[in-house]
DOVO-955461 format. One record per residue (C-alpha): residue number from 1; residue in three letters; x, y, z. Coordinates in Angstrom, 2 decimals, decimal comma. Example, Ala and Ser with C-alpha at 12.3 -4.5 7.8 and 13.67 -1.06 7.14 Angstrom:
NODE   k   r      c1      c2      c3
NODE   1 Ala   12,30   -4,50    7,80
NODE   2 Ser   13,67   -1,06    7,14
//
This chain:
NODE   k   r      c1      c2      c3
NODE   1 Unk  -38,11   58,23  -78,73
NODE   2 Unk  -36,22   61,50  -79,58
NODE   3 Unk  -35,83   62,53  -83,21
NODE   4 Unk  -34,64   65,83  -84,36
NODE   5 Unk  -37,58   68,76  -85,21
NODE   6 Unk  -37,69   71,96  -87,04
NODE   7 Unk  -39,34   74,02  -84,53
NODE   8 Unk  -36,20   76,50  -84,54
NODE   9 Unk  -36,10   76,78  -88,43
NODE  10 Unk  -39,50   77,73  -87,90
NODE  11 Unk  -38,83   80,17  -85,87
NODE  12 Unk  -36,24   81,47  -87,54
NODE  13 Unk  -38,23   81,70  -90,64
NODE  14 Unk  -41,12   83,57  -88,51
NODE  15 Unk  -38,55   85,78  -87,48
NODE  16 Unk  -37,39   87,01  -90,77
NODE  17 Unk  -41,35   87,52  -91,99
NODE  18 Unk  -41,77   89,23  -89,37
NODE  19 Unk  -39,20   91,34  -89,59
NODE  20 Unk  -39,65   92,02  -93,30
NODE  21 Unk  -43,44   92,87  -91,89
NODE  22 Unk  -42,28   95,63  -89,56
NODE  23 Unk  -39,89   96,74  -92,33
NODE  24 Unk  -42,63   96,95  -94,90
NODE  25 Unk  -44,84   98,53  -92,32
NODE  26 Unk  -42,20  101,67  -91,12
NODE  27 Unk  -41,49  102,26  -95,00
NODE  28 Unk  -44,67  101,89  -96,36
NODE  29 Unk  -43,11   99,44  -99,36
NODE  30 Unk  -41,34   96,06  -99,33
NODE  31 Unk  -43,97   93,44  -99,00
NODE  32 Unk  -42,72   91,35 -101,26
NODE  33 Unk  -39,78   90,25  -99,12
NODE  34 Unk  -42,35   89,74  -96,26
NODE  35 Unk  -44,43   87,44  -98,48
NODE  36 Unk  -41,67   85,69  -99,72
NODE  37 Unk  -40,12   85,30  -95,92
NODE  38 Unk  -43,75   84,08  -95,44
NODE  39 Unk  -43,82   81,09  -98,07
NODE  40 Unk  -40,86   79,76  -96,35
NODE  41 Unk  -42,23   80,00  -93,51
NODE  42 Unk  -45,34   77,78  -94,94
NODE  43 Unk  -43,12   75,50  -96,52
NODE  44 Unk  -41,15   74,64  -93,02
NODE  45 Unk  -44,80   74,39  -90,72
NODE  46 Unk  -47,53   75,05  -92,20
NODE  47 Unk  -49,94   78,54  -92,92
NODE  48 Unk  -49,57   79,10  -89,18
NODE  49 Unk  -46,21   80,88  -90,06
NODE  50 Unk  -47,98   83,37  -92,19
NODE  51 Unk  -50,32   84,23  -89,15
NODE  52 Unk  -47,08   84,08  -86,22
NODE  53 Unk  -45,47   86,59  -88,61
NODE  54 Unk  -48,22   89,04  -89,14
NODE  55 Unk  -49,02   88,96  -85,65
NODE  56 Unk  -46,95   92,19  -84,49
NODE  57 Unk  -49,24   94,15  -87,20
NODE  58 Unk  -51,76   94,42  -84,78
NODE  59 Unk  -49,42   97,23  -83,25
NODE  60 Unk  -50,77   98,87  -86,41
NODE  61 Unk  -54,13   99,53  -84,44
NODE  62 Unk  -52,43  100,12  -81,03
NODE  63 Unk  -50,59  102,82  -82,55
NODE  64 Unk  -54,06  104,32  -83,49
NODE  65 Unk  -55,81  103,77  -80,76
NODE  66 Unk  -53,21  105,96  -78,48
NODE  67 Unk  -53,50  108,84  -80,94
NODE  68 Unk  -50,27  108,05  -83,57
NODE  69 Unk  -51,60  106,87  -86,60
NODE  70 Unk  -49,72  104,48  -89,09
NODE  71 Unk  -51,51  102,64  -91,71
NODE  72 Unk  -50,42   99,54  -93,62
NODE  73 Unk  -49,61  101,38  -97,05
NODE  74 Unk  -47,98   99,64 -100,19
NODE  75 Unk  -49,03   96,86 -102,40
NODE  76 Unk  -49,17   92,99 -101,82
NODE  77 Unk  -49,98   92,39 -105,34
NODE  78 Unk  -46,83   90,89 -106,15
NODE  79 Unk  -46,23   89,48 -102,99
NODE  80 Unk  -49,25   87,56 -102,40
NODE  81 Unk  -48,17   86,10 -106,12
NODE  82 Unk  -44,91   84,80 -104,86
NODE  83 Unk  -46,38   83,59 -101,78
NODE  84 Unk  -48,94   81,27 -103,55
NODE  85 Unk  -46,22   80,24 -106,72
NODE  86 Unk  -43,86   78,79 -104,45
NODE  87 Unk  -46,40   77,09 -101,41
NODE  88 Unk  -49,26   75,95 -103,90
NODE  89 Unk  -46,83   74,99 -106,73
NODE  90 Unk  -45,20   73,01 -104,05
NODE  91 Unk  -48,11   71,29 -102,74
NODE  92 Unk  -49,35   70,21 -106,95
NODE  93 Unk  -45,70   69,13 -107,37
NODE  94 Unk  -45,44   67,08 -103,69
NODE  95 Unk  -49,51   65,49 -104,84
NODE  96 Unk  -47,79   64,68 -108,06
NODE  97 Unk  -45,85   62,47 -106,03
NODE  98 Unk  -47,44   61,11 -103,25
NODE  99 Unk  -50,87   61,74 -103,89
NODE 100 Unk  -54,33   61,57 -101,74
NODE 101 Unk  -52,34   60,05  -98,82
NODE 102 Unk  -50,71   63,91  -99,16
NODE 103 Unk  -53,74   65,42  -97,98
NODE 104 Unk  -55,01   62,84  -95,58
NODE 105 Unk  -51,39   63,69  -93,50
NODE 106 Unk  -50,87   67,33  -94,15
NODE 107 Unk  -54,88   68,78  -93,48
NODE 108 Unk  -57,11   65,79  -92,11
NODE 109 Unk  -54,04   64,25  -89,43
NODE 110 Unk  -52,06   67,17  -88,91
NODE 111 Unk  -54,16   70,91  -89,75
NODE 112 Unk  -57,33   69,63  -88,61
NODE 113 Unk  -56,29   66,81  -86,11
NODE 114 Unk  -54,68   69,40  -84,06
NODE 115 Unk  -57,62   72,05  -84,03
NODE 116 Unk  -59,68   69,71  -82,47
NODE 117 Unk  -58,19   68,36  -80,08
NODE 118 Unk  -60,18   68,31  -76,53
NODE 119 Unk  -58,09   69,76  -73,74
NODE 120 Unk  -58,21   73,56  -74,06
NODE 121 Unk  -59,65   73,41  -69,99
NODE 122 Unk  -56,66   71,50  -68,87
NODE 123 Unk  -53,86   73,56  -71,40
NODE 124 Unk  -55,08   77,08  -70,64
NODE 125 Unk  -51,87   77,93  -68,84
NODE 126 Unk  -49,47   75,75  -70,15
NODE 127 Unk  -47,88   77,71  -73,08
NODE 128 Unk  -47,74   80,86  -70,17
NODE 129 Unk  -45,67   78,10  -67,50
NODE 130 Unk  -43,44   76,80  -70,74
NODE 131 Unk  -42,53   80,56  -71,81
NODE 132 Unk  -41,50   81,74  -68,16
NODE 133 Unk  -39,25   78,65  -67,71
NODE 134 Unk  -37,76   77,47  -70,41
NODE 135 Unk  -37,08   80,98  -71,36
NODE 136 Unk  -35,77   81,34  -67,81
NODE 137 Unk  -33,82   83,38  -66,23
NODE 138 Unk  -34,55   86,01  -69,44
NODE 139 Unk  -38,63   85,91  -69,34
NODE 140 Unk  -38,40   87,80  -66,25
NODE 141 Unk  -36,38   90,47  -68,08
NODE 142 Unk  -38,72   90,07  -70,77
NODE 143 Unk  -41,94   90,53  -69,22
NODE 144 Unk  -40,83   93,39  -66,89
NODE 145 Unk  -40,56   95,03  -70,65
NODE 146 Unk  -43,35   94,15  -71,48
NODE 147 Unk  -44,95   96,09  -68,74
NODE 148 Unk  -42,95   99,14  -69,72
NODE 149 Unk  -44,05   99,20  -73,04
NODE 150 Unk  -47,75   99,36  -72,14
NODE 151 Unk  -47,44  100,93  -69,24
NODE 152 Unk  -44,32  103,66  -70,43
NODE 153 Unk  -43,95  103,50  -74,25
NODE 154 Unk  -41,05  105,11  -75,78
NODE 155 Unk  -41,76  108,53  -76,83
NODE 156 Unk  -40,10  108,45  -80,34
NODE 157 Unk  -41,93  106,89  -83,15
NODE 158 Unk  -39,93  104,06  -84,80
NODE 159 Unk  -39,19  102,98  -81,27
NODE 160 Unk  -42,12  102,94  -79,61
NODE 161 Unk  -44,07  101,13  -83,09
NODE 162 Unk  -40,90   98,50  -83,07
NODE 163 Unk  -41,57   97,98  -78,76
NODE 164 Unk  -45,43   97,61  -79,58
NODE 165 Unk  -44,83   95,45  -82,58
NODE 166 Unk  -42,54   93,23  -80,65
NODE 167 Unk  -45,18   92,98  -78,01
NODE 168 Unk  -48,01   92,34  -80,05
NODE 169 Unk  -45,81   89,38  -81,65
NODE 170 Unk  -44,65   87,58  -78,81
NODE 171 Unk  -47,89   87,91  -76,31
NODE 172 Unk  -50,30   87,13  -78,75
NODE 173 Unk  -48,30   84,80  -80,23
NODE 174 Unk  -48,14   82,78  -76,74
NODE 175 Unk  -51,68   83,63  -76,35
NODE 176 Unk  -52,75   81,73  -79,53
NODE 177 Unk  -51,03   78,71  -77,67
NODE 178 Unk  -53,17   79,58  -74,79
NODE 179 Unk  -56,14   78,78  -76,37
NODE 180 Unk  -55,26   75,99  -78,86
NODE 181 Unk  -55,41   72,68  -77,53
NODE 182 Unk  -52,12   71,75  -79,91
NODE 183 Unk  -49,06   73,67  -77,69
NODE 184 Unk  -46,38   71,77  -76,77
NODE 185 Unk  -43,29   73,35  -75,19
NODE 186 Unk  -41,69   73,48  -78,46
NODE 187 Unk  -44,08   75,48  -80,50
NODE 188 Unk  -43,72   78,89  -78,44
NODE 189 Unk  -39,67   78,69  -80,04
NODE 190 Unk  -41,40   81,62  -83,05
NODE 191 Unk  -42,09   83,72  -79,66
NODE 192 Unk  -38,77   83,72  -78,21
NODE 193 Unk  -36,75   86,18  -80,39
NODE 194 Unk  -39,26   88,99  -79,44
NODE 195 Unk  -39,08   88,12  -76,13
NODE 196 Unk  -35,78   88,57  -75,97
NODE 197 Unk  -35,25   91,31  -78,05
NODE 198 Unk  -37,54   92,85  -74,88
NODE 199 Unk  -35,59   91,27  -72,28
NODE 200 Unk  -32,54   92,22  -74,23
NODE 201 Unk  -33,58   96,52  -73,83
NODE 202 Unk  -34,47   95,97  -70,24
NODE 203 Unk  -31,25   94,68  -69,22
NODE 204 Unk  -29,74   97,22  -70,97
NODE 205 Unk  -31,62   99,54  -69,15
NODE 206 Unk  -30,94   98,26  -66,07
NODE 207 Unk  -27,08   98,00  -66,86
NODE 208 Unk  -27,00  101,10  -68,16
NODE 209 Unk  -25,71  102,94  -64,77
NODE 210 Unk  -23,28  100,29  -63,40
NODE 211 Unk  -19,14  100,57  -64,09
NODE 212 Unk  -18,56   98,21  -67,52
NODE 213 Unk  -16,20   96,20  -66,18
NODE 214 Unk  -18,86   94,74  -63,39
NODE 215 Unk  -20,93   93,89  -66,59
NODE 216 Unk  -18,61   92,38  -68,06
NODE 217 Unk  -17,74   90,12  -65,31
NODE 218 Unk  -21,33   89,54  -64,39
NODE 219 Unk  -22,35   88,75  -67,95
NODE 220 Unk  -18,77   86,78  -67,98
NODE 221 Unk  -19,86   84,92  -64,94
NODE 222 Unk  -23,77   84,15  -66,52
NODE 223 Unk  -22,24   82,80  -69,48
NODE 224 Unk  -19,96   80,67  -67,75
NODE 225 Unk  -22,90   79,20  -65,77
NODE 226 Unk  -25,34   78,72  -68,18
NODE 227 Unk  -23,23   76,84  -69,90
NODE 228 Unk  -21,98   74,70  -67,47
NODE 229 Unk  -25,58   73,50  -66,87
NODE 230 Unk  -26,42   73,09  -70,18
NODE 231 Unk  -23,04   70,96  -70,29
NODE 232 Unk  -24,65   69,03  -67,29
NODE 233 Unk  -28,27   69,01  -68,29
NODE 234 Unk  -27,22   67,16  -72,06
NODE 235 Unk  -24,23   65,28  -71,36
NODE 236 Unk  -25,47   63,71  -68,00
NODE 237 Unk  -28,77   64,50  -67,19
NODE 238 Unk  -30,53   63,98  -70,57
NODE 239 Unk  -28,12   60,96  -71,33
NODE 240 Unk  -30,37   59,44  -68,39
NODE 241 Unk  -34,01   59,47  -69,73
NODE 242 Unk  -35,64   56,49  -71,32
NODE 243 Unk  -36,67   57,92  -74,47
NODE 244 Unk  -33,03   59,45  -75,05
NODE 245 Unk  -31,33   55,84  -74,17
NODE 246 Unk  -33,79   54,26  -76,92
NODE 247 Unk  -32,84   56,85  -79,35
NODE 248 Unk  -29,18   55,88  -78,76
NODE 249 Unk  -30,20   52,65  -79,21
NODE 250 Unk  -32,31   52,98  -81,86
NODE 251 Unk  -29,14   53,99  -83,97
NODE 252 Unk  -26,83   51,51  -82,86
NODE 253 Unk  -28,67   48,89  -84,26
NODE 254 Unk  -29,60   51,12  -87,62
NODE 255 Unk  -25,87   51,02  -88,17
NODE 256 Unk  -25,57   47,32  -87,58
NODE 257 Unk  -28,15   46,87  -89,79
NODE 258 Unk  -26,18   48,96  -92,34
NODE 259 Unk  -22,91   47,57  -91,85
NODE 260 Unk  -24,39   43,42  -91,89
NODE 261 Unk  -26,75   43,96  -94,83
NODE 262 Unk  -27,12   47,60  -96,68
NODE 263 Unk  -30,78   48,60  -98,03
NODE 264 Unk  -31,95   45,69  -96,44
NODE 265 Unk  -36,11   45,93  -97,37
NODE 266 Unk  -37,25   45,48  -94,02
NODE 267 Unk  -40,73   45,22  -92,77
NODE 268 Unk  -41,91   47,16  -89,92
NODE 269 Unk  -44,71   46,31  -87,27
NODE 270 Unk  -47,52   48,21  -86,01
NODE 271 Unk  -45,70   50,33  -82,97
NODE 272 Unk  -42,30   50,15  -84,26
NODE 273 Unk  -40,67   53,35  -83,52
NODE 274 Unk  -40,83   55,45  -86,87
NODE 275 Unk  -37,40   56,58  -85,64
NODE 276 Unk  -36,14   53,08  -86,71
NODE 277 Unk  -37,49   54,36  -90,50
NODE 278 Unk  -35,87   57,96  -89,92
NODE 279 Unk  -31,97   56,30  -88,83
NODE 280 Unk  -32,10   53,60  -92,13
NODE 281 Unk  -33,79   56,64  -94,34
NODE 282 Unk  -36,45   54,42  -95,32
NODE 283 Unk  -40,52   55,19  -95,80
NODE 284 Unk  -43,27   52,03  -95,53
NODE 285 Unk  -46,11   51,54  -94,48
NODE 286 Unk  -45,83   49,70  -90,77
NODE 287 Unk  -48,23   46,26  -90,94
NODE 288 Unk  -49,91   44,56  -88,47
NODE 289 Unk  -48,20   41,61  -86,38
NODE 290 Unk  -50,20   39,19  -88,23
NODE 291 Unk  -49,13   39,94  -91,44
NODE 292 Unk  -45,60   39,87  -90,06
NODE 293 Unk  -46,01   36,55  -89,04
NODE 294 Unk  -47,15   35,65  -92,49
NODE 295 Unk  -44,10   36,97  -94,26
NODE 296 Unk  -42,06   34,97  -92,00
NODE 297 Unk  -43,93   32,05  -92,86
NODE 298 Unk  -42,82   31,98  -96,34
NODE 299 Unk  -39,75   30,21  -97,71
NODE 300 Unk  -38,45   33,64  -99,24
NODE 301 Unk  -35,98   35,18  -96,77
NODE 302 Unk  -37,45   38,26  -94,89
NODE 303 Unk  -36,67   40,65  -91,90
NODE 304 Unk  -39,11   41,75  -89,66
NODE 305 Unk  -38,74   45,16  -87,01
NODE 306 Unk  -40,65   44,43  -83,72
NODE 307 Unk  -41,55   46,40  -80,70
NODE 308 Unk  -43,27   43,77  -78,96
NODE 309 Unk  -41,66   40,23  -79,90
NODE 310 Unk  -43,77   38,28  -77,33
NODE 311 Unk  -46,56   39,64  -79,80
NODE 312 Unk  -45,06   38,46  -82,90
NODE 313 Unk  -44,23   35,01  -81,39
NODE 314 Unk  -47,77   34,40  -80,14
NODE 315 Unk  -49,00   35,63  -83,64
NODE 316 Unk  -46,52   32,56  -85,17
NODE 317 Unk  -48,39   30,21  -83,06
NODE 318 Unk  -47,25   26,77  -81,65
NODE 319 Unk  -45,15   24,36  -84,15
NODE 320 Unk  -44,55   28,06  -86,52
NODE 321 Unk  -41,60   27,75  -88,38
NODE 322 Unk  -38,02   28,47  -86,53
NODE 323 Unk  -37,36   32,29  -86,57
NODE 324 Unk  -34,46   34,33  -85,45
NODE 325 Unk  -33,33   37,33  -83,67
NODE 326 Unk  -30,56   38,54  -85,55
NODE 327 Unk  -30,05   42,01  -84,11
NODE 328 Unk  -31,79   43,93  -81,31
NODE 329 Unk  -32,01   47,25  -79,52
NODE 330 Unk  -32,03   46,91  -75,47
NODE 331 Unk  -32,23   49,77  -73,10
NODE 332 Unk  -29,67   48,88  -69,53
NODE 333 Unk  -30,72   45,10  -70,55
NODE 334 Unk  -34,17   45,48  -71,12
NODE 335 Unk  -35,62   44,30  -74,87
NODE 336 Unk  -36,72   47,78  -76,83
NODE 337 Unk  -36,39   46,34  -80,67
NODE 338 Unk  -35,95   43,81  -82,37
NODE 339 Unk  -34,72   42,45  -86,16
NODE 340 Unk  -36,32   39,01  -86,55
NODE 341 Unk  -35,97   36,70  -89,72
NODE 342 Unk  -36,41   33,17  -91,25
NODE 343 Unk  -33,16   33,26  -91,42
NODE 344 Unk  -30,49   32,53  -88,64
NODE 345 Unk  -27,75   35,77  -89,91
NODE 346 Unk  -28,60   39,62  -90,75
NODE 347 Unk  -27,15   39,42  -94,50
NODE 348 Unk  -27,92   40,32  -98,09
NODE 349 Unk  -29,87   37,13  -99,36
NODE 350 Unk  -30,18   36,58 -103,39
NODE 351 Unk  -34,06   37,02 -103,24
NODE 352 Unk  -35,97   39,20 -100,29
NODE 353 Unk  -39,75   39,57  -99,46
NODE 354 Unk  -41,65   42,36  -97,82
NODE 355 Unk  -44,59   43,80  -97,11
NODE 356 Unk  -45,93   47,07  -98,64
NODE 357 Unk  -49,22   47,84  -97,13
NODE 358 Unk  -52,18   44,65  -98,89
NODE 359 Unk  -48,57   43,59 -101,36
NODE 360 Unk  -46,40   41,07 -100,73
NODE 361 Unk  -43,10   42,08 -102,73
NODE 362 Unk  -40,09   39,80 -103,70
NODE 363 Unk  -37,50   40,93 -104,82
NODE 364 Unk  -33,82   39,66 -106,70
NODE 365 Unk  -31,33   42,12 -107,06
NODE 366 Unk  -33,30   45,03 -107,13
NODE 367 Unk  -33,38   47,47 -104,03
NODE 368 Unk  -36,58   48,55 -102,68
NODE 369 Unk  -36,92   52,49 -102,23
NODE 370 Unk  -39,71   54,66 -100,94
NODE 371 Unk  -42,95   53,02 -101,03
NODE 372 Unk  -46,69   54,67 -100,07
NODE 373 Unk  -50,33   54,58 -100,74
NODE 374 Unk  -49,37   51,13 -103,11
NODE 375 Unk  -46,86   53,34 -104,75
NODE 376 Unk  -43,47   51,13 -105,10
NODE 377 Unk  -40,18   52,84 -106,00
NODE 378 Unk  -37,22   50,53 -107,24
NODE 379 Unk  -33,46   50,89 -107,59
NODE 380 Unk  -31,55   49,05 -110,30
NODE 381 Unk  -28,20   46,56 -108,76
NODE 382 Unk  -25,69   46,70 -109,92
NODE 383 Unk  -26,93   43,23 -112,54
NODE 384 Unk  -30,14   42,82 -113,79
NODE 385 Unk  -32,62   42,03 -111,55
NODE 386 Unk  -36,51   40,81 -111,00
NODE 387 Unk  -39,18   42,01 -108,98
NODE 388 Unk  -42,60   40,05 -107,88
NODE 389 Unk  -45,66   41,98 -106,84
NODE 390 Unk  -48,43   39,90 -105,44
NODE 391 Unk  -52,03   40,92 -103,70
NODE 392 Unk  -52,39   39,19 -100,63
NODE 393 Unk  -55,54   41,51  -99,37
NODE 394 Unk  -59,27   40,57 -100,40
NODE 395 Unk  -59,80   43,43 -102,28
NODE 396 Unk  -58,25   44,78 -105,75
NODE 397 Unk  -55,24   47,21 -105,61
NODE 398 Unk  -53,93   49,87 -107,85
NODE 399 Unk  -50,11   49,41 -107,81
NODE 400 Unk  -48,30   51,71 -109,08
NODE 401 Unk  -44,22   51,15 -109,78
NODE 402 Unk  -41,31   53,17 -110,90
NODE 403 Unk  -37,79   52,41 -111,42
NODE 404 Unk  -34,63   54,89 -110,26
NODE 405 Unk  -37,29   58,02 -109,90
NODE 406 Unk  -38,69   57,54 -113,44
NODE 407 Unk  -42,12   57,29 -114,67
NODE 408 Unk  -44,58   54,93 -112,93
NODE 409 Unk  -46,31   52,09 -114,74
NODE 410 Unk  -49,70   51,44 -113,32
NODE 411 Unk  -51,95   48,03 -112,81
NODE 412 Unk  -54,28   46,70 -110,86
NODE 413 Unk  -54,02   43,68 -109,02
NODE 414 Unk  -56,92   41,68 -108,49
NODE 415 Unk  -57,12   39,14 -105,35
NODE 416 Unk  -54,11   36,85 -105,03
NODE 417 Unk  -52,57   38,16 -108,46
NODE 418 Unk  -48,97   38,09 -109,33
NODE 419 Unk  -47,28   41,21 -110,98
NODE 420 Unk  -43,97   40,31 -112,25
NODE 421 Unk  -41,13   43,09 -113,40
NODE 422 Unk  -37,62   42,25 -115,13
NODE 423 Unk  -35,38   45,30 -113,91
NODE 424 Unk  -32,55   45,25 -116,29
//
């Protein structure tokens, strides 16, 4: 499944901290910007955009080392201030919110999950293999600068302390890839604009003694083929691969689901595509088939996503009640997803259920919105409506409800108990 990522406002948030860094650096003031550039960064992938950033400063020792010395002067004070108002104040404000599960998915899955990861061996040289082709034909250009900087820096100061610090960002940067065991193809993208800022001086180096006009048809000529590739590689080739075809499908039947039955409160199986969740704009907690089944059992009308229906219908069991397939996803005839209900049309029913995690919810002319960690988030109809919380796991649960963003009333449920809400 293909979904969009922010890997290139990443990197364009990188890029701008670390270009506030070199700033700061030359002038020996300015931090603040490079801090606040920095924060962003934080806020669009994590502290790892602090470090990509700061990563060219290590020209700062280069430059001593070879005799030309340039310290890091100016104060951070203020900057370091910013820096931890917006990303901290952001983090109290988003547990506020969502709570423990915020930390369980941003440090323990995510931060830590992908520090330890076991394949540094087999990964070594993948980040080196992703840079020199994807960045193809220009990594060529770029690393043949690269070996002129270290090899012949520039003789003038602010140019040969930008070459270095454009070095020191982008190989160290890939190197940090290197030796992580977390580095996909897409998370070298904060590497690429020093890279080709490098590429970019060599070429014009190299163009430098040729008649303009032959540039100018050659880079006329480059332009035109690159882009007729990339016009071939996404509007054939890519059109082609599984995951893309389920992605295509994926949204097809997210806007027949939109256009049959709104903010239908659907319930999502283990293994559904969270895609599905991303195309209907939806957040809940996926349960497993058996649970599914369960919902469908009940005489309240409910809608159940599917990856595997063979699953679901084995989970029913011989002599379960009638269910239906009222929309599906297929990829060149092949089943991908599936809608199924206890009742035979995709429509807006007077009362719904669903599942939220251990809680069976029904609801009557209420709309069900975001929903986490037992946290349940209504929206007022456009009538009055009614909402029934019930506990179908063996163990108490904290449930914690809100209506149209406003402040949550907390109970706990015990085993089996009934929570019932007038929405007016």
């Amino acid at each position: 499944m293909n979904s969009t990522r922010w890997d290139g406002l990443f990197a364009l948030t990188v890029t701008v901290a670390a270009l506030a860094a070199f700033r700061a650096w030359t002038l020996g003031s300015g931090w603040t910007v490079f801090w606040l550039a920095a924060a962003v960064a934080t806020l669009t992938k994590g502290p790892l955009g602090v470090l990509l950033a700061a990563l060219g400063l290590v020209a700062v020792l280069w430059e001593r080392l070879t005799g030309h010395r340039k310290p890091i002067a100016g104060s951070h004070a203020r900057g370091i201030g910013v820096f931890l108002l917006i990303t901290v104040g952001w983090f109290a404000l988003a547990y506020l919110r969502v709570g423990p599960h915020l930390v369980q998915n941003m440090f323990v899955d995510e931060f830590v999950g992908n520090m330890v990861e076991h394949r540094i061996a087999r990964n070594f040289m993948k980040p080196l293999g992703d840079f020199t082709w994807n960045f193809a034909p220009w990594s060529l250009f770029a690393i043949a600068g690269l070996v002129r900087v270290v090899g012949w820096p520039a003789a003038g100061d602010d140019v040969r302390r930008f070459e270095r610090f454009l070095v020191c960002w982008s190989a160290l940067g890939v190197l940090l890839f290197c030796i992580s065991p977390h580095n996909q193809a897409r998370l070298i993208a904060p590497m690429i604009p020093p890279a080709a800022m490098l590429a970019g001086r060599e070429l014009d180096r190299l163009t430098r003694p040729l008649p303009m006009r032959a540039v100018t048809l050659v880079t006329a000529a480059a332009i035109l083929l690159v882009l007729g590739f990339f016009g071939w590689q996404f509007h054939r080739r890519e059109l082609d691969r599984p995951a893309v075809r389920e992605t295509i499908a994926t949204r097809q039947l997210a806007r027949t689901i939109k256009a049959a039955a709104g903010a239908l409160p659907l319930t999502y199986v283990v293994e559904t595509p969270f895609a599905m969740q991303l195309e209907l704009n939806t957040m809940r907690p996926m349960v497993p088939v058996d649970d599914a089944a369960a919902l469908l059992r009940g005489d309240t009308a409910a809608f159940v996503v599917t990856a595997h229906l063979p699953r679901l219908r084995k989970a029913l069991g011989i002599g379960g009640p009638p269910i239906h397939v009222v929309a599906r996803a297929g990829d060149r005839g092949a089943p991908y997803l599936a809608v199924v209900s206890n009742r035979p049309v995709l429509a807006t029913y007077g009362s719904t259920a669903t599942r939220v995690g251990p809680l069976l919810v029904t609801l009557s002319g209420v709309r069900l919105g975001p929903t986490w960690d037992n946290v349940i988030d209504l929206r007022r109809g456009r009538d009055a409506g009614n909402v029934a919380i019930e506990n179908v796991s063996a163990e108490p649960q904290d449930v914690h409800v809100g209506i149209d963003g406003g402040r949550r009333e907390t109970r706990r449920l015990a085993s089996g108990e009934t929570w019932r809400l007038q929405v007016p």
